[in-house]
C-alpha positions in Angstrom: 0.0 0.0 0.0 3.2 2.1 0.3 3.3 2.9 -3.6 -0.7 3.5 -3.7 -0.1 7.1 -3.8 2.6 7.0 -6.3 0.9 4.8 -8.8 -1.8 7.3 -8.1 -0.1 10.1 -9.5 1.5 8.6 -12.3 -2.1 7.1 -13.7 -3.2 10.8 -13.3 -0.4 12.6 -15.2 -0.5 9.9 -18.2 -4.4 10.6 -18.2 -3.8 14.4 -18.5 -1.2 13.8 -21.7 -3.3 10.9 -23.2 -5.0 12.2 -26.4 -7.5 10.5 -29.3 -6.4 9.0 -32.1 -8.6 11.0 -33.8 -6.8 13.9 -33.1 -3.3 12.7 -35.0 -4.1 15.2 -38.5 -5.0 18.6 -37.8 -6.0 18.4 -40.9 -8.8 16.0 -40.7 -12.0 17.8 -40.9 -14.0 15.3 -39.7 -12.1 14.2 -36.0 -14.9 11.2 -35.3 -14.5 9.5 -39.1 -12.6 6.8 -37.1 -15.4 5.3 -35.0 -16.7 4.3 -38.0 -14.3 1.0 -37.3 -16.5 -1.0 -34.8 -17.5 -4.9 -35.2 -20.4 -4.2 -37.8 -18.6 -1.8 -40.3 -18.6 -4.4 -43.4 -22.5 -4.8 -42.5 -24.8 -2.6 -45.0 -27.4 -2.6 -43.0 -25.5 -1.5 -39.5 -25.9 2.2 -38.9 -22.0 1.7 -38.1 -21.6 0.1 -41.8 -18.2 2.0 -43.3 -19.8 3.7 -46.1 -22.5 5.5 -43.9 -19.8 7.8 -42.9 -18.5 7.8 -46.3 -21.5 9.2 -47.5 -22.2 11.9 -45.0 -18.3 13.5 -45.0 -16.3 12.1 -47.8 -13.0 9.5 -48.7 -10.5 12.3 -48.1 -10.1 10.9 -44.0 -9.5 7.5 -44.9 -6.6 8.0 -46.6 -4.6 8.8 -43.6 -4.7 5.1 -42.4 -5.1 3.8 -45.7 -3.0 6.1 -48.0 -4.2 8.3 -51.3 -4.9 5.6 -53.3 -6.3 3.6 -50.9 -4.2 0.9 -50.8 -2.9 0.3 -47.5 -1.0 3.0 -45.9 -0.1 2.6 -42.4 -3.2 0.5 -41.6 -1.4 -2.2 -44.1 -5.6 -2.8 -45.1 -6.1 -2.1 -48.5 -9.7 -0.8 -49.5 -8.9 -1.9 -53.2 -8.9 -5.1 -53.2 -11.0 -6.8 -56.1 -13.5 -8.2 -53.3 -14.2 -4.3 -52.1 -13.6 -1.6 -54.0 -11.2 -2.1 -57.3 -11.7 1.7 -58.7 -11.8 2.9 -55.7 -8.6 5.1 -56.7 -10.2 7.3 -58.7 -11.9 9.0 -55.7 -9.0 11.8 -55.9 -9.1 15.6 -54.3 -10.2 16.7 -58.0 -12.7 13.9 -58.3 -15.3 16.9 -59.5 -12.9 19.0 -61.3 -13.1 19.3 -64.9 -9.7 20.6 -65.3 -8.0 17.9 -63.1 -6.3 14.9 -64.0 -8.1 12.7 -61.4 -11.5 14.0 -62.5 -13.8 11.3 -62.8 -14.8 11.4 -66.2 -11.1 10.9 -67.5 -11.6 7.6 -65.8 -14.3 6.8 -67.3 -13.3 7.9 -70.8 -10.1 6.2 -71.0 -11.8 3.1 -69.8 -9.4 3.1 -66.4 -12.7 1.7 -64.9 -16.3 0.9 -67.0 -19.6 2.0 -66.1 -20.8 -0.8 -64.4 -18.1 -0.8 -62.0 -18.9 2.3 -60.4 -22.8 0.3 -60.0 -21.0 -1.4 -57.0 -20.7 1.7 -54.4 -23.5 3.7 -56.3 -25.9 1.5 -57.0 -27.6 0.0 -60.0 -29.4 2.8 -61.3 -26.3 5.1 -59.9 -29.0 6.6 -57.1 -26.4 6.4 -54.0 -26.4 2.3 -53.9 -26.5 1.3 -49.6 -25.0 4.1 -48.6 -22.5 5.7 -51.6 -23.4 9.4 -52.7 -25.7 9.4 -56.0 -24.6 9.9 -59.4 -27.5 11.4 -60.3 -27.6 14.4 -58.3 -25.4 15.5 -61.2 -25.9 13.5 -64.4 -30.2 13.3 -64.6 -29.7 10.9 -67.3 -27.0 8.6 -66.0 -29.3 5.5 -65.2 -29.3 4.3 -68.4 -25.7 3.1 -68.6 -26.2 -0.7 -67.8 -25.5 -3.7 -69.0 -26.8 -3.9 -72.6 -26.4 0.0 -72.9 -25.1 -0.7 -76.6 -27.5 -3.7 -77.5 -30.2 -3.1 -79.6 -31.8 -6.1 -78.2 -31.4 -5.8 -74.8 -33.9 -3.7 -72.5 -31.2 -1.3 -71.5 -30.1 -0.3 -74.7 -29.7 3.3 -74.7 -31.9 4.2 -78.1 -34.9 2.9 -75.7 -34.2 4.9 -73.3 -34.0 7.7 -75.4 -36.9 7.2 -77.1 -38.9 6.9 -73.2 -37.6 10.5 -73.3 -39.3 11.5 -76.8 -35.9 11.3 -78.6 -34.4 14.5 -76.0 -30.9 14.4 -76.4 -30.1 17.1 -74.6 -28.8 14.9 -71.6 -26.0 13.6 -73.4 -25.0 16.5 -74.2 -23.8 17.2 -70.4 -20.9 14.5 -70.8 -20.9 13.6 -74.3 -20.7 16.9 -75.7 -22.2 19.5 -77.8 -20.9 17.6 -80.8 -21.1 14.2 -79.1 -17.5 13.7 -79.3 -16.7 12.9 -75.9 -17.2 16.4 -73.9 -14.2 17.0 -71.6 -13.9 13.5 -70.5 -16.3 11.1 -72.0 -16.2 8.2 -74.6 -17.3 9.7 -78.1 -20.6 8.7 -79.4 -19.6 9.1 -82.7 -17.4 6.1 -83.1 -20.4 4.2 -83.6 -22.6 6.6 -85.0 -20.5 7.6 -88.2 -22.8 9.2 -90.6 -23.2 13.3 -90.8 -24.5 14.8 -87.3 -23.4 11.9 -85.3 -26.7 10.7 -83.2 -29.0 13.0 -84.7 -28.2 11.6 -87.8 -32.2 10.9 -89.4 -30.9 7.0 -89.7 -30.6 6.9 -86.4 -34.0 7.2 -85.6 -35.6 5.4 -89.0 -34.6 4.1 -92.1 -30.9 2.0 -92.2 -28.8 2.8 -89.5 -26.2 1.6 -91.7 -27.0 3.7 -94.9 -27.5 7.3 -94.8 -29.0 7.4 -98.0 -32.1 5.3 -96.5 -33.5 7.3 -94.3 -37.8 6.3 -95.0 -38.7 3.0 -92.5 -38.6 -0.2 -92.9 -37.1 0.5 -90.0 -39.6 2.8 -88.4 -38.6 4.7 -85.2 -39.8 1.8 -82.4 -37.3 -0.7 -85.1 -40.6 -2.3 -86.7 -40.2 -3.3 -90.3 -44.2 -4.5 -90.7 -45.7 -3.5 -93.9 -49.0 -3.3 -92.1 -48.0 -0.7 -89.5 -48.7 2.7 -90.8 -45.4 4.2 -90.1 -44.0 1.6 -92.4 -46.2 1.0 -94.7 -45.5 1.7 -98.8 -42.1 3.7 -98.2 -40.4 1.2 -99.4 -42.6 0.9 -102.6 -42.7 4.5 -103.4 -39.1 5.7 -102.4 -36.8 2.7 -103.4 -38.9 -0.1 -105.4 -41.0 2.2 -107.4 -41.7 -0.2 -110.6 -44.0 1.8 -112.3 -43.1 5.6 -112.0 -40.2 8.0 -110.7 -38.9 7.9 -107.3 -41.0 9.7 -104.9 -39.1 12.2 -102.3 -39.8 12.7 -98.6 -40.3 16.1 -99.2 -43.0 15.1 -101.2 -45.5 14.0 -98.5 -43.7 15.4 -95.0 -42.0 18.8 -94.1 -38.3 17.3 -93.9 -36.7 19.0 -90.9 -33.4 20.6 -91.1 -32.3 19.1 -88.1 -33.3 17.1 -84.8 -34.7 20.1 -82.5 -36.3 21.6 -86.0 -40.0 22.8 -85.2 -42.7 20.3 -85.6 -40.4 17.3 -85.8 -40.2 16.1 -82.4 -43.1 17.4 -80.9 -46.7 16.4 -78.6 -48.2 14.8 -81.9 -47.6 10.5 -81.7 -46.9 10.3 -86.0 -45.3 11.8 -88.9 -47.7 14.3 -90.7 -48.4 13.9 -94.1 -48.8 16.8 -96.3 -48.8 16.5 -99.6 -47.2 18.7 -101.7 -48.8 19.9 -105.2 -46.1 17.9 -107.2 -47.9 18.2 -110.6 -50.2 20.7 -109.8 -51.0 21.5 -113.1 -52.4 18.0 -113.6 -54.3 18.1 -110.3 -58.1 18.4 -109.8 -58.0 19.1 -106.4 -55.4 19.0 -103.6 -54.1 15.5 -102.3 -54.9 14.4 -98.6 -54.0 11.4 -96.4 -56.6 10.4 -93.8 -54.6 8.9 -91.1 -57.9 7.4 -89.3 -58.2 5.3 -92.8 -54.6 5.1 -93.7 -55.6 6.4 -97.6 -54.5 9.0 -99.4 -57.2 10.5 -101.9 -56.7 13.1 -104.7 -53.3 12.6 -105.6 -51.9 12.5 -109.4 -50.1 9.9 -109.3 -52.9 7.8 -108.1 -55.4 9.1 -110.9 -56.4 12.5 -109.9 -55.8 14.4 -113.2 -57.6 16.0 -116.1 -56.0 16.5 -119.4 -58.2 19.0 -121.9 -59.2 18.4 -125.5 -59.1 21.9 -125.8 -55.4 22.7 -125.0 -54.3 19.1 -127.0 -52.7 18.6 -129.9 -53.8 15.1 -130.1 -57.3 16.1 -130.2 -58.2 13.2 -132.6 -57.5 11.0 -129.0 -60.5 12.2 -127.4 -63.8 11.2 -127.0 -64.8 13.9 -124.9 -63.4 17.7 -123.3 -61.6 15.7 -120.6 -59.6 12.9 -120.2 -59.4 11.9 -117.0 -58.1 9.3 -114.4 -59.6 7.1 -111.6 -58.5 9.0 -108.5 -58.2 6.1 -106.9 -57.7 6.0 -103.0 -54.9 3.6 -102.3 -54.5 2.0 -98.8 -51.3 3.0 -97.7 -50.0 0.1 -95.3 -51.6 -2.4 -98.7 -48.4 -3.5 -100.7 -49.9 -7.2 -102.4 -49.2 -5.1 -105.6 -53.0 -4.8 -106.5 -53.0 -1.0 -106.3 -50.4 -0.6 -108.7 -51.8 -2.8 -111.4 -52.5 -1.5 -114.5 -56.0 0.4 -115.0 -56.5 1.1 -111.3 -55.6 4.7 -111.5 -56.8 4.9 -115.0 -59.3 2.8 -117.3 -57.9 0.9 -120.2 -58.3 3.3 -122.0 -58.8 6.4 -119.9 -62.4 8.1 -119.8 -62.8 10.3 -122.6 -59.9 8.4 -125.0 -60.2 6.8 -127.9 -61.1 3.3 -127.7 -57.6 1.0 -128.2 -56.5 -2.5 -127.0 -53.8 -2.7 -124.2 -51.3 -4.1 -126.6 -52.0 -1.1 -128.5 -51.0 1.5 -126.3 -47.2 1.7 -126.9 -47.8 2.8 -130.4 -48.8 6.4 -129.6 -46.8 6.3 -126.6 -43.7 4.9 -127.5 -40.3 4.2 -125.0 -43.2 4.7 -122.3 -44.9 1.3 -122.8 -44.9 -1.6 -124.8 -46.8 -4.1 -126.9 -48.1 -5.6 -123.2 -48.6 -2.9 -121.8 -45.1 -3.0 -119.2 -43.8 0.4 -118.5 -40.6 0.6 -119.9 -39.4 3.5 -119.1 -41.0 4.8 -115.2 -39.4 8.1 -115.5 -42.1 9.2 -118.6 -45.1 7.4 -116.6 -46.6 9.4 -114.1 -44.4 12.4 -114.7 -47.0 15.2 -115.2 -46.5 15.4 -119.4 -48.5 12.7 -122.4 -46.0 11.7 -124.0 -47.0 10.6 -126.9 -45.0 9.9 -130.4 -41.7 10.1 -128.1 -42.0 13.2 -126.8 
């Protein structure tokens, strides 16, 4: 009992000079980051789970046991070990500066780490995961980077999810650039679409994605290629397979936009509007229409709607009457057997108000147009606007 008081004192000057571990950097900004070490920190669902306190105040406090890059430090614990966190690394002091080399896009872009792999601290849909921060308090848009992202087929592929977003590109703009050529740090979209204006390129939406040229469906905007659907339909008939008379344009039944964002393209309306432009208006009776609730079109010239005068003629001997005129026949438009392109639909055999003459007959007056069988051999003098007759 002698040393009692002496043991006494001692305990009580060590307790006045003991200190916190805590307290070893001045610089530490948060001084209780290291009770986050108790039994349950690798639990998620333990309010003393590691990333918790991550979330709330930041990486920059474990790197003083476990070194900038977190891989070991003092602590000899690594935090990126391929069980835990492999990219964990990139979480550097300029993480969120566009200007510095550790921002987190240069990652990213460089492939250092994909996509996916910052799912496993942020979460599937990049939302904060257990208890990371979220990705989207920045980038809106980011969810749709998942697995599939770049297959057509899969249910993440990112034209679906663009097209949930009535075709608004403006997200990708945030990372991917203006031009979508990577931004500051991102991949470039335009590796993989190649053709003039990158994504907004019109066969990117319909048409071949692989041919610029092709820009009419089959393929229609939702990928159908179904004749029956109405935003497939006869394009293919009148814009590529046209047997019977020249190529029709775009421009001849829609207002072709000048570019994605161009008024009335992308808009509250579900389908394309048809208007039909007065192609050979002096050969029209009235104007042409397209009903949408009946998928026909009516009053078009090519389709019969025309009225040539005896009057005016200098084959009058042809006529029978004032008028010769056509069928104006009202085509189905999503209707491609071939039946509405057969000879005599549009107009009798002969025409009302011509002379009377056999089929066969036909390619003597009008000759290089038809021949003795009535085929049209040569489409761009059919349906053109002029009678040519004698060859000219």
């Amino acid at each position: 009992m002698k040393y009692s008081k002496f043991y006494f004192t001692l305990i009580f000057v060590l307790g006045l000079i003991s200190f916190s571990c805590s307290d070893l950097n001045d610089d530490i900004t948060t001084p209780d980051v290291i009770n986050v070490h108790a039994i349950t920190l690798y639990n998620p669902i333990s309010p003393d789970f590691h990333g918790m306190t991550v979330k709330k105040k930041g990486l920059e406090s474990c790197k003083q046991c476990h070194a900038a890059k977190f891989d070991g430090g003092t602590s000899n614990k690594s935090c990126a070990t391929t069980n835990c966190h492999p990219y964990i690394a990139v979480h550097q002091a300029g993480i969120n500066n566009l200007t510095s080399p550790d921002f987190h896009g240069n990652f990213i872009a460089t492939k250092k780490i994909l996509m996916k792999e910052c799912n496993y601290c942020h979460g599937d849909n990049f939302a904060g995961g257990v208890a990371s921060p979220a990705c989207t308090n920045c980038h809106s848009r980011i969810s749709t980077h998942k697995d599939g992202i770049i297959d057509p087929a899969s249910s993440n592929f990112h034209g679906k999810f663009i097209a949930s977003l009535n075709w608004d590109m403006s997200k990708c703009t945030e990372c991917h650039g203006n031009n979508y050529a990577g931004g500051v740090a991102s991949p470039s979209c335009n590796k993989c679409h190649t053709n003039t204006g990158g994504p907004e390129a019109c066969n990117t939406c319909h048409g071949d994605f692989n041919n610029p040229s092709l820009i009419a469906p089959p393929v229609d905007r939702n990928r159908k290629t179904d004749v029956t659907l109405a935003s497939v339909g006869a394009h293919s008939s009148h814009l590529i397979n046209l047997k019977i008379g020249p190529v029709v344009k775009c421009s001849d039944c829609h207002v072709v936009p000048t570019a994605l964002n161009s008024p009335g393209h992308i808009d509250a309306t579900p389908k394309a509007e048809v208007v039909l432009t007065a192609k050979y208006s002096d050969y029209q009776v009235s104007t042409g229409l397209y009903d949408p609730s009946t998928i026909k079109c009516s009053n078009t010239y090519c389709h019969g709607n025309f009225s040539f005068s005896k009057a005016t003629s200098q084959w009058a001997f042809a006529y029978t009457s004032d008028q010769i005129v056509g069928e104006n026949f009202q085509p189905t438009w999503n209707k491609v057997d071939g039946s509405q392109s057969a000879c005599g639909t549009c107009h009798g055999l002969p025409p009302q108000g011509h002379m009377e003459a056999e089929l066969k007959g036909c390619g003597t007056c009008h000759t290089g147009v038809v021949d003795d069988h009535g085929k049209i051999i040569d489409k761009t003098k059919h349906m053109n606007g002029k009678i040519d007759v004698f060859g000219n």
